[in-house]
N, C-alpha and C positions, 0 to 999 in steps of 0.2 A: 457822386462824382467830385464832388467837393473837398469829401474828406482823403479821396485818393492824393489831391493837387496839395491839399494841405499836407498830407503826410511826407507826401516825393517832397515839399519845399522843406520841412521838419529835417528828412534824413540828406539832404542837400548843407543844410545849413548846420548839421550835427559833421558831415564828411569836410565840409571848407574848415569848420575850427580844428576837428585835427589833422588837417593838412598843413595848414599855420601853428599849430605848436608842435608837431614835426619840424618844420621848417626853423623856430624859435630854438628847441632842443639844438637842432644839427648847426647853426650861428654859433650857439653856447658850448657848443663840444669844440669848434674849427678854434673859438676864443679862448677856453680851457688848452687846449693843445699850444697853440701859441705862446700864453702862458708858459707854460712848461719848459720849452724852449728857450724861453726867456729867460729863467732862473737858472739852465742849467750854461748857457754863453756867458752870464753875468758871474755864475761860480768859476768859469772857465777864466775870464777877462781877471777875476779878483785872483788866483791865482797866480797870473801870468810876471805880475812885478817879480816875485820872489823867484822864480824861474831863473829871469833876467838875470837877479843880482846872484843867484847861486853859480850862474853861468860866467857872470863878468868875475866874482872872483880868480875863478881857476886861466878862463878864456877871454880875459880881459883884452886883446885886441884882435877880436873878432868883433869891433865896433861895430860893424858896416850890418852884420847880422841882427847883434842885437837892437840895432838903435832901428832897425825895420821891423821886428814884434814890437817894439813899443810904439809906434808910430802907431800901426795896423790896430792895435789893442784900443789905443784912440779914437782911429776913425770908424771905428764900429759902433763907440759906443756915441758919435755923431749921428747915428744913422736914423730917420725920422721912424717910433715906434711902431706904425703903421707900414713902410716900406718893406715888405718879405722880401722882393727881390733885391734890393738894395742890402740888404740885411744876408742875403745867402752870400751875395758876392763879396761883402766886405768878410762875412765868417770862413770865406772861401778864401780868400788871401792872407789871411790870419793862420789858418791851416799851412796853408802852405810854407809861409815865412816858420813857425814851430816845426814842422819838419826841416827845415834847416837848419834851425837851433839845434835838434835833435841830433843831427848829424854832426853840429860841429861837436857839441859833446862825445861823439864816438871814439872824435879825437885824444879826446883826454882822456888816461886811463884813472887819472888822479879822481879827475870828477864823476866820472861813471861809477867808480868807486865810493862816493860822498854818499850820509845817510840820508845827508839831506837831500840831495839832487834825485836819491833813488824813491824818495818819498813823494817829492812831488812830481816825480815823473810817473810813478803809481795812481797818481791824485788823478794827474790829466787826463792817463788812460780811462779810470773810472769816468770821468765826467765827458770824455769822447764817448764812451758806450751810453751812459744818459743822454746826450744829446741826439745819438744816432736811434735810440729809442724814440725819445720827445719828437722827433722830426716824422718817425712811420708813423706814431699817435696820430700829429696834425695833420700831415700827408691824408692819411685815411680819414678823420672826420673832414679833412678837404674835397674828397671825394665824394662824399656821402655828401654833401650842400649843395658841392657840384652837380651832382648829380639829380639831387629832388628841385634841384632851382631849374633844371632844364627839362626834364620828364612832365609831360602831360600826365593828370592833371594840374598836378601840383604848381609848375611851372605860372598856371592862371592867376593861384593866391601869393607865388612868388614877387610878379609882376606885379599886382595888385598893390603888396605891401613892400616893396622897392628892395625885398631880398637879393641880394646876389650873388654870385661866383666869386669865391676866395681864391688867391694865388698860395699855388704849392712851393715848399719851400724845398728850392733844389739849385744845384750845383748850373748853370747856365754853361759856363765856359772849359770843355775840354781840358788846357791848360790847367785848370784848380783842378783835375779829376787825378792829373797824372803826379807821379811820385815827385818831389822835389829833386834837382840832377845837383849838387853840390862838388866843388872843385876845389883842393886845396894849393 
């Protein structure tokens, strides 16, 4: 009878450690993914000057646009490392304000023209499709922590060892979802 109670606590205590380094993995995938994210805004944000100045040559009094990407480009990078939501909405008005730049460029046939304009606007698109990558990555190891932080059993060794629920990094406000409306 003994060895039964010994063995059930053996395979008890063999099932709680790897429910905890499940739980450890799935933390390190949500942090790895965020990462990711990280490097590709920061590729985005280092970018963005030159943009600017490609744009102000040609569209130099479209101040009122560009002096708002620059603004935005800054207050992202104010945004506390930790804060995803703060962080989606500041990347989310960022977005927005480049698509206006975007558009004022349509203006110009001179600079739509530019190798250089057309290069880094190449640049951007790449590093929009990385980020929209790096965001499903963390999304989905977000979900997977989500997920084992609140499913019994696991939920038990969650609690236990102060695991919790990551925030997904997404778009909150309608308004950043829709197209920029630009008026000349």
């Amino acid at each position: 009878m003994s060895f039964i109670i010994l063995a059930l606590l053996i395979a008890l205590s063999v099932y709680a450690i790897v429910l905890y380094n499940t739980l450890v993995k799935k933390r390190q995938m949500v942090e790895e993914g965020w990462s990711g994210i990280d490097v590709q805004l920061k590729r985005r944000a280092n970018l963005i000057p030159n943009l600017v100045e490609t744009v102000k040559g040609y569209a130099g009094h479209e101040q009122e646009t560009l002096d708002a990407v620059t603004k935005l480009r800054a207050s992202v990078g104010s945004v506390p490392a930790g804060d995803v939501a703060g962080r989606a909405k500041a990347e989310g008005a960022l977005g927005q304000a480049l698509g206006r730049l975007f558009a004022v460029a349509e203006a110009y046939p001179d600079l739509k023209a530019s190798e250089n304009f057309s290069d880094l606007h190449n640049s951007l698109d790449e590093i929009e499709n990385a980020i929209q990558m790096a965001r499903r990555y963390y999304n989905g190891a977000v979900r997977g922590l989500n997920v084992a932080v609140e499913s019994f059993p696991s939920n038990l060794i969650a609690n236990q060892f102060k695991f919790e629920k990551a925030e997904y990094f997404e778009i909150e406000d309608e308004a950043e979802r829709a197209v920029p409306k630009v008026e000349f």
